[in-house]
C-alpha positions as a LaTeX table, in Angstrom:
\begin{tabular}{lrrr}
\hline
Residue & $x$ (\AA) & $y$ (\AA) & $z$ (\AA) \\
\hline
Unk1 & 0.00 & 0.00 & 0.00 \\
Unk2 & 1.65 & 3.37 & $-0.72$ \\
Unk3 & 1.38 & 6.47 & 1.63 \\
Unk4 & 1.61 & 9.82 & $-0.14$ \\
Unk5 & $-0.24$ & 13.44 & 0.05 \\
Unk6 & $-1.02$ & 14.64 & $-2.81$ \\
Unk7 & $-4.17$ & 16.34 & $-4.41$ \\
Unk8 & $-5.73$ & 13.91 & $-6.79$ \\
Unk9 & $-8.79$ & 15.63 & $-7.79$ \\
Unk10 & $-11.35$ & 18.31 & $-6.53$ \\
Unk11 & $-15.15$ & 17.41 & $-5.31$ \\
Unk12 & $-17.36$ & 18.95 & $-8.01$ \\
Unk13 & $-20.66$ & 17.54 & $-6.91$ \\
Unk14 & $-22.81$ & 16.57 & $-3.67$ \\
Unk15 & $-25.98$ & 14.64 & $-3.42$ \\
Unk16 & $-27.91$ & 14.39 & $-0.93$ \\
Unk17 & $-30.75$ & 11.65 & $-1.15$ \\
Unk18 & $-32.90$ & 12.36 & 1.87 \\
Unk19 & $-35.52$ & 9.46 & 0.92 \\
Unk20 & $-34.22$ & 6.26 & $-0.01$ \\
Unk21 & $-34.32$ & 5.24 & $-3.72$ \\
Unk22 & $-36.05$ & 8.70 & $-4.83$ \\
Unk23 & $-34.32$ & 11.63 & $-6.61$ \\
Unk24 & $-31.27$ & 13.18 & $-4.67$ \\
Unk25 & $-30.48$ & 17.05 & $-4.48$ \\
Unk26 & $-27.19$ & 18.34 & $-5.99$ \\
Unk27 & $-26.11$ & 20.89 & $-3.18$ \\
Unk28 & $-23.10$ & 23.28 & $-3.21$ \\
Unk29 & $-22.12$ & 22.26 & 0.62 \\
Unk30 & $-23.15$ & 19.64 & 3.15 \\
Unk31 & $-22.73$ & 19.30 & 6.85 \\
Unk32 & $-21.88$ & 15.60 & 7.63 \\
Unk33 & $-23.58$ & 13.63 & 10.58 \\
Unk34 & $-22.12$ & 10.26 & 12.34 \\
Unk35 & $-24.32$ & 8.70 & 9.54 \\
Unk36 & $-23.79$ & 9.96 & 6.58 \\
Unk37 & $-24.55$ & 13.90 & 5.01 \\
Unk38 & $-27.33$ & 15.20 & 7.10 \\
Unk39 & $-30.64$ & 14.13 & 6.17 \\
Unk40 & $-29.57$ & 11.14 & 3.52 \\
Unk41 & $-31.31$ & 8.25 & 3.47 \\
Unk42 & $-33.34$ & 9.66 & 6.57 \\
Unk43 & $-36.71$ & 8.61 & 5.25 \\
Unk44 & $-38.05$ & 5.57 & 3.95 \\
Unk45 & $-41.70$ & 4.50 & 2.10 \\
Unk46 & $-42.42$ & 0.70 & 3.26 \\
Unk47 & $-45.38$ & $-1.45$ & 2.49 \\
Unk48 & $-48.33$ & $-2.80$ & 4.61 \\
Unk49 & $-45.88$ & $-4.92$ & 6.53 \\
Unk50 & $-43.22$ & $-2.43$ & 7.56 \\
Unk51 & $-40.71$ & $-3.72$ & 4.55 \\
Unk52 & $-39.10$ & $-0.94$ & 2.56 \\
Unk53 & $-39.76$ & $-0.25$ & $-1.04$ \\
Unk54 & $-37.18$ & 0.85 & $-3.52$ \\
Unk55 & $-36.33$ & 1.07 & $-6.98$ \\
Unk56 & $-35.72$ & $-2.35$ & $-7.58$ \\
Unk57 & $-39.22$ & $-3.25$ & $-7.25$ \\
Unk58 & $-40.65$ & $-0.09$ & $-7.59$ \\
Unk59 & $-38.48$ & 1.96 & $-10.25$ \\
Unk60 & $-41.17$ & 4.99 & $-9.90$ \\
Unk61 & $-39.69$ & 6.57 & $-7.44$ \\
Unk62 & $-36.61$ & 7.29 & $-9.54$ \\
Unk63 & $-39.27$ & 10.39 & $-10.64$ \\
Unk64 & $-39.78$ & 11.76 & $-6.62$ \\
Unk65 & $-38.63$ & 14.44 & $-6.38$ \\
Unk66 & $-37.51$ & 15.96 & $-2.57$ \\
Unk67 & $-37.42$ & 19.74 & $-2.12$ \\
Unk68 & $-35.16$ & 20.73 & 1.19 \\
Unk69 & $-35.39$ & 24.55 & 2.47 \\
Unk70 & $-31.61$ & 25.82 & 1.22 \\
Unk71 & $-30.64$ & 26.36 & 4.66 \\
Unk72 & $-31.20$ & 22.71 & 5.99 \\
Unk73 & $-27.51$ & 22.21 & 4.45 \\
Unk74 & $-26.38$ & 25.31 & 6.71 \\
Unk75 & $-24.01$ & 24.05 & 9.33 \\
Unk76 & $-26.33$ & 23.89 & 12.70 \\
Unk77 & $-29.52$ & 24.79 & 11.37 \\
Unk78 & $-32.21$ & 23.52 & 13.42 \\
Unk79 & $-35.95$ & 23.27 & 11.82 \\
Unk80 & $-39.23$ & 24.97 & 13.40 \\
Unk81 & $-42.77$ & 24.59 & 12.75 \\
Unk82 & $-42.62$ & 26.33 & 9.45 \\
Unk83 & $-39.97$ & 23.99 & 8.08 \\
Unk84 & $-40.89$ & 21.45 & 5.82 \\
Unk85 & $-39.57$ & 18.96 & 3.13 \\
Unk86 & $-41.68$ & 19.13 & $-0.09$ \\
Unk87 & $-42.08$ & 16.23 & $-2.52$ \\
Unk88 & $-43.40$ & 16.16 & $-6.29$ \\
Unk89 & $-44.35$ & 13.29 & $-7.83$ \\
Unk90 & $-45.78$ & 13.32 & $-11.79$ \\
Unk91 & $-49.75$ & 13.70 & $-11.42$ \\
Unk92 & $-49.36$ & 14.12 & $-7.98$ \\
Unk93 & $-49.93$ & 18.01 & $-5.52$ \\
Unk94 & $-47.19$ & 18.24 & $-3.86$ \\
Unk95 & $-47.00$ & 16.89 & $-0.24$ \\
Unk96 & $-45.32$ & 18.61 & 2.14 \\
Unk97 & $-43.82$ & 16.63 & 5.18 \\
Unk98 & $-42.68$ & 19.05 & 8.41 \\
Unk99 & $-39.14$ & 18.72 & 9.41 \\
Unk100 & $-40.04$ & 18.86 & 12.94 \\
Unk101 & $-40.40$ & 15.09 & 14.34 \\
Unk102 & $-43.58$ & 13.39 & 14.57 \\
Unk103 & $-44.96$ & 11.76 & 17.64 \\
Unk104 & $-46.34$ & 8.91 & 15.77 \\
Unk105 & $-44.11$ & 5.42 & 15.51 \\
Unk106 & $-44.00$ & 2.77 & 13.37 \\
Unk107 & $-42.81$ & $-0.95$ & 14.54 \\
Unk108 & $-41.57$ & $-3.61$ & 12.41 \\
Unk109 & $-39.95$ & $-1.42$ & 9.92 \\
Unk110 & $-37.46$ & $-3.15$ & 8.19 \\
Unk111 & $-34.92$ & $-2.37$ & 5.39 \\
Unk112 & $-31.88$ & $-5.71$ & 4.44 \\
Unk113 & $-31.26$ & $-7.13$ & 7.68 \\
Unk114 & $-32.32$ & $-4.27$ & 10.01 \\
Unk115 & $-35.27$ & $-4.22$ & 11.39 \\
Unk116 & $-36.92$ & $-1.69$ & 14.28 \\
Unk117 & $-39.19$ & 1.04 & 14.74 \\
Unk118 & $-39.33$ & 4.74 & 13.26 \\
Unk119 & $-41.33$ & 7.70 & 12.94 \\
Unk120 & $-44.51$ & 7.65 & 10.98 \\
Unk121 & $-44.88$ & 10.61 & 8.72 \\
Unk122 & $-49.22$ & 10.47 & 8.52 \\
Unk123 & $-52.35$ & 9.76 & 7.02 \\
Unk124 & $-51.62$ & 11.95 & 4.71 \\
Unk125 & $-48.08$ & 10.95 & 3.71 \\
Unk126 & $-49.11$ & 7.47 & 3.54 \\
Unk127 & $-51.79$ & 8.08 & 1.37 \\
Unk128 & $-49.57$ & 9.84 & $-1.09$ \\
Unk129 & $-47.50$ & 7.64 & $-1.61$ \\
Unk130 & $-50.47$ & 4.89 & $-1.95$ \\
Unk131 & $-51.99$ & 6.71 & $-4.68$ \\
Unk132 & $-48.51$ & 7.17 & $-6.27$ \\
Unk133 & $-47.96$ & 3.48 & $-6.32$ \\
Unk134 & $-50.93$ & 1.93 & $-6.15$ \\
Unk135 & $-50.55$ & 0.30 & $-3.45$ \\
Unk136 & $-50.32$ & 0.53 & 0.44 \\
Unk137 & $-47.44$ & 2.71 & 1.24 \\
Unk138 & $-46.41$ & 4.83 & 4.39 \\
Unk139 & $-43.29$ & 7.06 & 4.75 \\
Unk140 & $-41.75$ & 6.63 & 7.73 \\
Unk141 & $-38.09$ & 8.47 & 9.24 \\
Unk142 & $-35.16$ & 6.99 & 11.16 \\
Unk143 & $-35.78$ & 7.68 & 14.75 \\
Unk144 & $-31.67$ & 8.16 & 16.13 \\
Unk145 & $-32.98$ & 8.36 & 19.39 \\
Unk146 & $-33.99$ & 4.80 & 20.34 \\
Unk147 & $-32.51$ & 2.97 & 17.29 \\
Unk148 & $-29.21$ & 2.08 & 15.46 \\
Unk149 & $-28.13$ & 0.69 & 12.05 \\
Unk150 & $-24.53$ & $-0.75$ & 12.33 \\
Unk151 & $-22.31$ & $-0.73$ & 9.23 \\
Unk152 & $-21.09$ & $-4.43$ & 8.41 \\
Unk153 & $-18.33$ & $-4.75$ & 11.11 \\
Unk154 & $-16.70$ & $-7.18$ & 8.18 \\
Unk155 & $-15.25$ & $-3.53$ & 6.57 \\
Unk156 & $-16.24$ & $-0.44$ & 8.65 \\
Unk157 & $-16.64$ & $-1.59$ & 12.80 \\
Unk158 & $-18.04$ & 0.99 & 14.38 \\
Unk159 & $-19.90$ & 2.90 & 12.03 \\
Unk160 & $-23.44$ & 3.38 & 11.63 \\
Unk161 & $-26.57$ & 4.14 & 8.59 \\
Unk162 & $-29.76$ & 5.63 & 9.04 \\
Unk163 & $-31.72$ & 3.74 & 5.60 \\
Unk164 & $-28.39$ & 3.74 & 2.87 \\
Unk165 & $-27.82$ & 0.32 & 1.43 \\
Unk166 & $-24.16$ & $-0.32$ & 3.16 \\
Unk167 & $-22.08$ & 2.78 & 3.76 \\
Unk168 & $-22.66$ & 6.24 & 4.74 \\
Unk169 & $-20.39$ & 7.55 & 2.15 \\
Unk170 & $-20.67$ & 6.81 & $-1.54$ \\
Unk171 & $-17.88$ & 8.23 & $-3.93$ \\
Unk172 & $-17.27$ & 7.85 & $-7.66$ \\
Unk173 & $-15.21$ & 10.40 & $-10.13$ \\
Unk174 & $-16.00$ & 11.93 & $-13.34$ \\
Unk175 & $-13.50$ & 10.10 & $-15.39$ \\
Unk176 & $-14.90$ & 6.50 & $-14.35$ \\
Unk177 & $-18.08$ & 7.47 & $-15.99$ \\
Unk178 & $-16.72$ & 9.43 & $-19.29$ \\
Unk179 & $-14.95$ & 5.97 & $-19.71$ \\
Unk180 & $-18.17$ & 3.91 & $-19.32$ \\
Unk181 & $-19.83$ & 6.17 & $-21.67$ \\
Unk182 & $-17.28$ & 5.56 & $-24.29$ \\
Unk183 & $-18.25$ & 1.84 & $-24.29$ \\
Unk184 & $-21.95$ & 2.39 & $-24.45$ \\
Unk185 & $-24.24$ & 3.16 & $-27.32$ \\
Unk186 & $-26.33$ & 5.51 & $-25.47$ \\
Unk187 & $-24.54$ & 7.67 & $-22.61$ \\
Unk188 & $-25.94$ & 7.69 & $-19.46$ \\
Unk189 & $-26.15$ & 10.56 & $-16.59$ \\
Unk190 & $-24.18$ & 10.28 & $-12.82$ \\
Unk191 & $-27.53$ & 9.96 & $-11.29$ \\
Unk192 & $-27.83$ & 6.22 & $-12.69$ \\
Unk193 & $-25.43$ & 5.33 & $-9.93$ \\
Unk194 & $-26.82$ & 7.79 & $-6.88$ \\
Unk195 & $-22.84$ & 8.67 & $-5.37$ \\
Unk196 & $-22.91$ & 11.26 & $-2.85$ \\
Unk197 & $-19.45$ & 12.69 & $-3.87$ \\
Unk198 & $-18.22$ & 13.24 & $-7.39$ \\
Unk199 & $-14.50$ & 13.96 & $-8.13$ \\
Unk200 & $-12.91$ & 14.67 & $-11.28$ \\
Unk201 & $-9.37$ & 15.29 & $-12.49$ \\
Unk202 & $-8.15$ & 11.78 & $-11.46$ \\
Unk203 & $-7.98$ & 8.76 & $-14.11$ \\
Unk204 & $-10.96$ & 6.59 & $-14.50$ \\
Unk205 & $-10.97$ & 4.32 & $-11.81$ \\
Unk206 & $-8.46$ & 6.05 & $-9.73$ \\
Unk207 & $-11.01$ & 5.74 & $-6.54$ \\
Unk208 & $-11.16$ & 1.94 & $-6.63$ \\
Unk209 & $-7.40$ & 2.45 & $-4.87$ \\
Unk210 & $-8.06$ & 5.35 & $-2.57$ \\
Unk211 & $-7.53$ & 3.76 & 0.92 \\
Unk212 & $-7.54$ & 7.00 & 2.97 \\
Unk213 & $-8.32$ & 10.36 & 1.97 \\
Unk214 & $-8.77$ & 13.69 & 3.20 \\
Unk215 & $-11.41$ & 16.65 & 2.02 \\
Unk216 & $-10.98$ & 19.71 & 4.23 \\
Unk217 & $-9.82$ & 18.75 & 7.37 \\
Unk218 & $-11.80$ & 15.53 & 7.35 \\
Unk219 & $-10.47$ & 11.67 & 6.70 \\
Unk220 & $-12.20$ & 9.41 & 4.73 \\
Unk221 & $-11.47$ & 5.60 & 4.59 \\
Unk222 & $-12.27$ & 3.62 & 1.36 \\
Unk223 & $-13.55$ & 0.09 & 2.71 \\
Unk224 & $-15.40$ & $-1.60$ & 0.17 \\
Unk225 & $-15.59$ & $-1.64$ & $-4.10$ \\
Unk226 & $-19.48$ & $-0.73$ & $-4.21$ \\
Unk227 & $-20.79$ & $-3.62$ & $-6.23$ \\
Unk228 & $-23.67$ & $-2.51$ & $-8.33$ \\
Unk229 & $-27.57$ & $-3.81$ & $-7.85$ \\
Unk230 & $-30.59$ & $-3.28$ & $-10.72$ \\
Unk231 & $-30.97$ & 0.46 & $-9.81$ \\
Unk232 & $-28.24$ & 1.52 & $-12.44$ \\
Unk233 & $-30.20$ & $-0.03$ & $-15.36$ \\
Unk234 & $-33.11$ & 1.98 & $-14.83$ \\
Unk235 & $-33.38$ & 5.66 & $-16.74$ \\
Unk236 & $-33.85$ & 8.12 & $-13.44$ \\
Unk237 & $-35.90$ & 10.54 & $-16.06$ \\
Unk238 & $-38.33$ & 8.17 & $-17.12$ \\
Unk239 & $-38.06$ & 4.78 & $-14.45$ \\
Unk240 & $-37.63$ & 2.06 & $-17.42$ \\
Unk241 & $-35.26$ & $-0.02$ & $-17.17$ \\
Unk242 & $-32.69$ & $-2.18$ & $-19.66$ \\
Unk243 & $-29.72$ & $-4.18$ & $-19.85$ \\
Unk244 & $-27.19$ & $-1.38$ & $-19.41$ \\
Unk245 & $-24.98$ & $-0.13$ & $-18.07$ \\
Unk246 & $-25.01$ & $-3.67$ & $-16.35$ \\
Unk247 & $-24.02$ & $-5.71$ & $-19.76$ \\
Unk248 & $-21.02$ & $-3.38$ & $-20.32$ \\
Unk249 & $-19.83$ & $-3.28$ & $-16.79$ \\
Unk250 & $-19.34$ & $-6.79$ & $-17.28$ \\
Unk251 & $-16.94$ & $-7.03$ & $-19.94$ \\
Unk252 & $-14.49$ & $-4.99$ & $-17.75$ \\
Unk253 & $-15.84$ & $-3.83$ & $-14.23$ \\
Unk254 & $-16.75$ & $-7.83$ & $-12.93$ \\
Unk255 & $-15.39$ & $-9.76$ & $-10.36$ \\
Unk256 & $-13.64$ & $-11.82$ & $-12.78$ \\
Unk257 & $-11.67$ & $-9.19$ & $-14.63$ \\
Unk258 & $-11.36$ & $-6.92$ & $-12.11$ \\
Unk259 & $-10.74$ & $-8.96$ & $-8.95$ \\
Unk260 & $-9.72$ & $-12.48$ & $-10.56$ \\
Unk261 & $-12.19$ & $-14.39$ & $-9.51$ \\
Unk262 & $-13.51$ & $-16.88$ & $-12.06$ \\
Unk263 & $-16.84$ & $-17.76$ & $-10.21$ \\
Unk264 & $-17.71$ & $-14.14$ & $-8.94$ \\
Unk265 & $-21.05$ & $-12.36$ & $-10.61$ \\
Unk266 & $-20.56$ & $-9.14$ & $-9.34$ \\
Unk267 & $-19.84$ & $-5.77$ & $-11.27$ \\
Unk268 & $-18.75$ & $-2.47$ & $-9.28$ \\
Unk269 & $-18.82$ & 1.12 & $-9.96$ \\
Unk270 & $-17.33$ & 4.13 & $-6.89$ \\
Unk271 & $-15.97$ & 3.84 & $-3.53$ \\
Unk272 & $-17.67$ & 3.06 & $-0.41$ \\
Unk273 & $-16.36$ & 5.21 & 2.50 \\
Unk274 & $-16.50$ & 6.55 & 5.89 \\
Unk275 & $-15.36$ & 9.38 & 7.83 \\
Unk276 & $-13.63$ & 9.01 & 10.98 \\
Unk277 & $-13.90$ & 12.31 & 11.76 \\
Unk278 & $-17.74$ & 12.47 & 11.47 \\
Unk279 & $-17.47$ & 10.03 & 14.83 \\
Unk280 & $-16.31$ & 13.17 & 17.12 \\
Unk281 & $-19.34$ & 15.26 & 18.28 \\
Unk282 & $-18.83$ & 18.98 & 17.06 \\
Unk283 & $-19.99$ & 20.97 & 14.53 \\
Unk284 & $-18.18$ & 22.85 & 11.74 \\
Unk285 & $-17.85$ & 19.13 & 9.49 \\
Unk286 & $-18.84$ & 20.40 & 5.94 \\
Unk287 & $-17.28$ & 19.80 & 2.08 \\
Unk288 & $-18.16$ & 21.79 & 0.02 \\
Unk289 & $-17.78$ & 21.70 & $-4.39$ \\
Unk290 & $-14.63$ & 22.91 & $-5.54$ \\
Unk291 & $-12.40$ & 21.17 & $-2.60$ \\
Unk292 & $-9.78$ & 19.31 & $-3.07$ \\
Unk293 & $-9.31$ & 15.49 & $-2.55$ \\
Unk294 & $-5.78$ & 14.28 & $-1.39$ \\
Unk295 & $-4.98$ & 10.52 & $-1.22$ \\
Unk296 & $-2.99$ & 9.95 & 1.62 \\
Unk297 & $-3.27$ & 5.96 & 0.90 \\
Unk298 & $-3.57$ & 4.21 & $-1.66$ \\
Unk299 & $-4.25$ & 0.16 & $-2.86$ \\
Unk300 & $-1.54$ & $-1.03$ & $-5.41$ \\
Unk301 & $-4.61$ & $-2.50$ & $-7.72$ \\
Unk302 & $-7.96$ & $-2.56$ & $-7.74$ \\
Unk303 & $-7.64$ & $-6.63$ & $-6.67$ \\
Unk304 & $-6.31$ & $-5.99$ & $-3.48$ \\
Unk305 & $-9.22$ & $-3.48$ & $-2.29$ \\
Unk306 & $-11.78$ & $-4.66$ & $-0.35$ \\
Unk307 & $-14.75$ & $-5.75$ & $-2.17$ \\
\hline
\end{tabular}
């Protein structure tokens, strides 16, 4: 593994997703929590038994969109009464959800392999979203207070999600997705792949090596190759899905090109990370577009990552 410092590229966007598997918001700064950016992944729409929907089975809500006032990203900011999160759905008025928590609770919400309670949103969320999908649906948000999400302990011990997949942090670059678009017939947008940090400047790729890096003042750890589900294949403008990028991803992104393994049926696009720094209570944790990345550790190949 080598050690260096040296600026590799510079963050040029940040997404913020703050339901899971609907459309993220492109932001110019974001505070960071011990989970993640503040407010990703903080809600989640389940079915009539508590188990959560996303694009997989339900590729519409690639075309939610989630409306945050600008100052929720402001480091500190605390919501009041008036503050609300507003989502827009095609055919739908747009529901507006208050930032302050509700008293409701839901039990036996479950999302992969954790399951608990959270806060119900409402009536009149729930029925939004059961119109929108035509079938039983509430919204429901991660309650911090009485529950916790551990990371897999396999590659990040000690860290925690509210409703992401695996990792707080996802990260891809610029240049890993011109060079997927130069293999495909049809280019496709950053959003396909839902990162929460884009970098460019750095070769395609570069990030599958990046074992520790720093952005401001603030470390981030590169613990796992993010290997790649359905979502990816579906068009976020218009929820149909197809083959690609999957098929192409294949031919040099899979398991067995990229990590030598004959039998393996995985294909990965970005970087997985955490933040070690997000850990220590304390405000004043933001990134913002236009800083710099440094690698201060780096994999000799992409085979010897973690995946």
């Amino acid at each position: 593994m080598a050690e260096y410092t040296r600026e590799a590229a510079k963050v040029t966007s940040i997404f913020v997703y703050p339901i899971k598997s609907c459309r993220g918001i492109s932001v110019f700064r974001a505070p960071l929590s011990s989970t993640g950016f503040r407010w990703d992944r903080q809600w989640l729409v389940v079915n009539s038994k508590g188990r959560a929907y996303t694009q997989r089975l339900e590729p519409k809500l690639a075309l939610v969109e989630v409306e945050l006032p600008n100052e929720a990203f402001s480091d500190g900011w605390v919501p009041n009464n008036s503050s609300y999160m507003v989502i827009r759905a095609p055919g739908m008025d747009p529901l507006k959800v208050s930032l302050s928590k509700p008293s409701a609770t839901a039990d036996g919400v479950s999302v992969w392999e954790w399951s608990g309670s959270a806060f119900d949103e409402g009536d009149g969320a729930s029925k939004w979203f059961s119109r929108y999908l035509g079938k039983p649906s509430r919204l429901v948000r991660f309650n911090e207070a009485s529950e916790t999400r551990n990371v897999d302990p396999n590659y990040a011990p000690g860290y925690k999600v509210m409703f992401s997949d695996q990792y707080p942090f996802l990260l891809a670059s610029q240049g890993s997705l011109e060079a997927l678009n130069k293999l495909l017939k049809e280019p496709i947008p950053i959003n396909r792949f839902r990162p929460n940090i884009l970098v460019d400047g750095c070769e395609p790729f570069a990030e599958d090596l990046w074992k520790e890096i720093r952005i401001q003042k603030l470390t981030f750890n590169g613990v796992k190759l993010c290997s790649r589900c359905k979502v990816p294949t579906i068009n976020q403008e218009t929820a149909i899905a197809n083959s690609e990028p999957t098929e192409t991803l294949k031919k040099f992104r899979s398991d067995k090109v990229l990590r030598k393994k004959p039998q393996g049926t995985k294909v990965y696009f970005g970087q997985n990370m955490v933040c070690s720094d997000s850990q220590i209570p304390g405000k004043g944790k933001m990134i913002t577009v236009g800083d710099p990345v440094y690698v201060l550790k780096a994999f000799s190949s992409a085979a010897d990552a973690e995946a």
